[in-house]
Every structure is written in C-alpha cells, then in structure tokens.
C-alpha positions in Angstrom: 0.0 0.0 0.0 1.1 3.5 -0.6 1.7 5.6 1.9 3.1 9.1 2.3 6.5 9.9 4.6 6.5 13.0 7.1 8.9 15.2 8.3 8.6 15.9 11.9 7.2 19.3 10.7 4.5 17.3 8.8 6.2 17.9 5.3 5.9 15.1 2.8 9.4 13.3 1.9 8.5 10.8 0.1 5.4 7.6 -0.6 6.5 4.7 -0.6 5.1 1.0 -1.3 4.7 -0.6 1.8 3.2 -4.2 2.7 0.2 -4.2 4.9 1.2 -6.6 7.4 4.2 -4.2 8.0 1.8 -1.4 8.3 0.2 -3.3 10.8 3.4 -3.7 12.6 4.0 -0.2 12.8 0.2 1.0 13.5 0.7 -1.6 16.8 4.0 -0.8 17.3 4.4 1.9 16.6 6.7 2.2 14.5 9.8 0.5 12.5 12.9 0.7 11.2 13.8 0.7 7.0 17.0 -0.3 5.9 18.2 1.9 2.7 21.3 0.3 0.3 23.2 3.3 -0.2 24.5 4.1 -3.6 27.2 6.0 -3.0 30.4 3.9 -1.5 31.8 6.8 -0.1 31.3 5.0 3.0 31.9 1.6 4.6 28.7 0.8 5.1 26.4 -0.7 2.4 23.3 0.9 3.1 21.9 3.0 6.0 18.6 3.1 8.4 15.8 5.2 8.9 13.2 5.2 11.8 9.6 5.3 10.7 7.2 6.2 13.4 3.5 6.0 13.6 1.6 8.8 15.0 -2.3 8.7 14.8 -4.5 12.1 14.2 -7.9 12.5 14.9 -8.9 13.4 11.3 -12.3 15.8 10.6 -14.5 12.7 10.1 -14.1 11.3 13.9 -11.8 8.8 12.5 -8.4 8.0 13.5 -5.7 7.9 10.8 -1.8 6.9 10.8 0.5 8.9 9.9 4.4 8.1 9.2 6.8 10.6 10.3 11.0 9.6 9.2 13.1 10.6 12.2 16.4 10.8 9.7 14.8 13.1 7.2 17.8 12.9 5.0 18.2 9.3 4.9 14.5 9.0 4.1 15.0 11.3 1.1 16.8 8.0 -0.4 13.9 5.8 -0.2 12.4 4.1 -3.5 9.3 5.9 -4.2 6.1 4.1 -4.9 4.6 6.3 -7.7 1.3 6.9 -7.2 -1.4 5.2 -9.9 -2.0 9.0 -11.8 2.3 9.4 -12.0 2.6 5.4 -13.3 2.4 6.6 -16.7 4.6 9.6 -16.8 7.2 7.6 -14.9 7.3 4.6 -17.1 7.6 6.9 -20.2 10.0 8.7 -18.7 12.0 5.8 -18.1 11.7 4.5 -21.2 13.1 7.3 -23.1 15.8 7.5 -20.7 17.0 4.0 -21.5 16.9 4.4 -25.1 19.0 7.9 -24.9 21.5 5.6 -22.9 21.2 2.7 -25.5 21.9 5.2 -28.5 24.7 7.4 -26.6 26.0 3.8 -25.5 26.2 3.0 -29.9 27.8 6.3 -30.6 30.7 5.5 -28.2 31.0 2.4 -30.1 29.3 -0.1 -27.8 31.6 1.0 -24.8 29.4 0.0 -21.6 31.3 2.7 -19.5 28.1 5.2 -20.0 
C-alpha cells in the first residue's frame, strides 16, 4: 500500500510502497525501522537506516488515521518511491526514453558499456 513519509514538521518526503502486514506492525507498534542500500560507496557501510514512526491524528470525520513521520529526514529522502497510480504513466515513459537515450549514446561510443 502507498503511503506518504513525514517530516517531523508534517512535510511530505516521500510515498513509498509498503506491505500491509508491515503497516500493521507499525500502527501496533508503533513504528519500524527501514534499511536503505546506499548508492554512493563513499562510506563503509552498504546501506543505512531510517526510523519510521506511527503517530495517529484524529482526522475531521471522527476517525483515526496513521500517519508516518522519518526521524532521519535525509536518509529517508533515499527511499524508492512508490509512484502513485496518476504518475505510473509519466514515470514509465519517462523511463523508457531515458533508457533508449542511454542505448543510442552507448552505440555512438561504439558499444563502450562505461556510460
């Protein structure tokens, strides 16, 4: 399931795809911890955590609705994003043309692979 990830001053990072028994985890728990791999080898470690918690707001309904707040707002920046159904189709063509500007660049350099 989608869901949207908060700053602590309730500005959106980031949605991300998330199962829904770990949604249930973190609506009981509270809370969990995602581990990010990190790209960028700069550092020793291969990837990186960041603490999701659950906070749950009366909404104007009477209901009561989780939200998902990242404690490490920078590490949370590096999460996959789980497009939402309206951006699918952008994305995907967006992708696509991507790898075909890699796959011609890639035969003007004579088939090098270093691109």
């Amino acid at each position: 399931m989608n869901v949207v990830i908060y700053t602590k001053d309730f500005e959106p990072i980031t949605v991300i795809d998330l199962e829904l028994d770990l949604l249930d985890q973190m609506e009981t728990k509270g809370g969990c911890r995602l581990v990010i791999p990190l790209k960028d080898q700069k550092t020793n470690q291969p990837f990186s955590f960041c603490t999701v918690i659950c906070k749950k707001v009366s909404w104007s309904d009477g209901s009561v609705k989780p939200i998902f707040i990242a404690l490490e707002e920078e590490v949370a920046l590096a999460l996959k994003p789980g497009w939402l159904s309206g951006q699918r189709a952008t994305v995907n063509l967006y992708e696509n043309y991507i790898s075909k500007l890699s796959n011609k660049v890639k035969e003007l350099l004579g088939g090098n692979n270093s691109v």
